[in-house]
N, C-alpha and C positions, 0 to 999 in steps of 0.2 A: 668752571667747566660746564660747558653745554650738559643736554642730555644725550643728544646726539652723537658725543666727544664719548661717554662714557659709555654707551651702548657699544659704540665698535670699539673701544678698551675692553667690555667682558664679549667680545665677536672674537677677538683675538684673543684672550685669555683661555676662553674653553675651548678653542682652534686649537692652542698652545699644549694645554692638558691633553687632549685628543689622540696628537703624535707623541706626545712622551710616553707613553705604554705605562704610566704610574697611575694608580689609584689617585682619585681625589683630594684623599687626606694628604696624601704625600708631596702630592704637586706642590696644594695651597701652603704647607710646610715649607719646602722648599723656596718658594716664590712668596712668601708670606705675605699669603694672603686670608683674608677669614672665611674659612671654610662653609661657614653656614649662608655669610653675603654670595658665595661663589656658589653653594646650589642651590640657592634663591634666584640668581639667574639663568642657570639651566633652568626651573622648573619656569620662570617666566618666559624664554624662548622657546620651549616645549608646548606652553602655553598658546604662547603667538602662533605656533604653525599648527593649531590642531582647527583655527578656525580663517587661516590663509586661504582664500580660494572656496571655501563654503560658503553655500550659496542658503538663504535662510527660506524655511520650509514654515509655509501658509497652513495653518489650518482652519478650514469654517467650523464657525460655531454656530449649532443648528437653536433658530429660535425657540424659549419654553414651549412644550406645547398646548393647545386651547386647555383650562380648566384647571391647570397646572400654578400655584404664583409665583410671578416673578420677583425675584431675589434684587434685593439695593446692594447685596454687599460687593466689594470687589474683587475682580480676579486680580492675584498675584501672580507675576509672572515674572522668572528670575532667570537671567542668560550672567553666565560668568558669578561675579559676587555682584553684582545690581541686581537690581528688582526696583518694579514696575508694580504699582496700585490702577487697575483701569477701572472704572465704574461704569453703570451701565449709561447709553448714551455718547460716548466717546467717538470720535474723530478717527476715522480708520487710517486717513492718510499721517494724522500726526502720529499716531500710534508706530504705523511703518515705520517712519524717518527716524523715532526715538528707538525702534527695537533696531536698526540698522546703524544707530551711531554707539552706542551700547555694545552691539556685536564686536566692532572694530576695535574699542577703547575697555572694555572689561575681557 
């Protein structure tokens, strides 16, 4: 089975619970199915639509300033469960395309 096959099997599973007016446990009882798989995927399509259509928010980061030392260590920077090590030096465009495919996929 695809992943694609199984995404729209729990599209219509939690569709399914939705109209039934039963609590969760009951449903996945009923329908036996395992309850903690089944709100594992609520919480991953709750997931999905909380970063649908967000748009990712730029921030400058203002150079050290004179007198000040500059730091080698890295910034950590975590979207979802990823995270990112950047050091200093780095590539802004690649930076972007990796916090942008990261957004999508975590």
């Amino acid at each position: 089975m695809t992943r694609a096959e199984k995404r729209d099997i729990w599209i219509k599973n939690i569709a399914d619970h939705q109209a039934s007016g039963q609590n969760a446990r009951q449903w996945c009882e009923e329908h036996h199915v395992n309850y903690h798989t089944f709100k594992w995927w609520i919480g991953r399509f709750n997931k999905e639509s909380l970063f649908k259509g967000s748009q990712t928010n730029w921030v400058a980061l203002n150079p050290v300033p004179a007198g000040m030392p500059k730091s080698n260590q890295p910034l950590n920077v975590i979207i979802g469960r990823c995270s990112i090590e950047v050091f200093p030096g780095f590539d802004t465009g690649t930076f972007q395309a990796v916090v942008q495919l990261l957004t999508e996929q975590c």
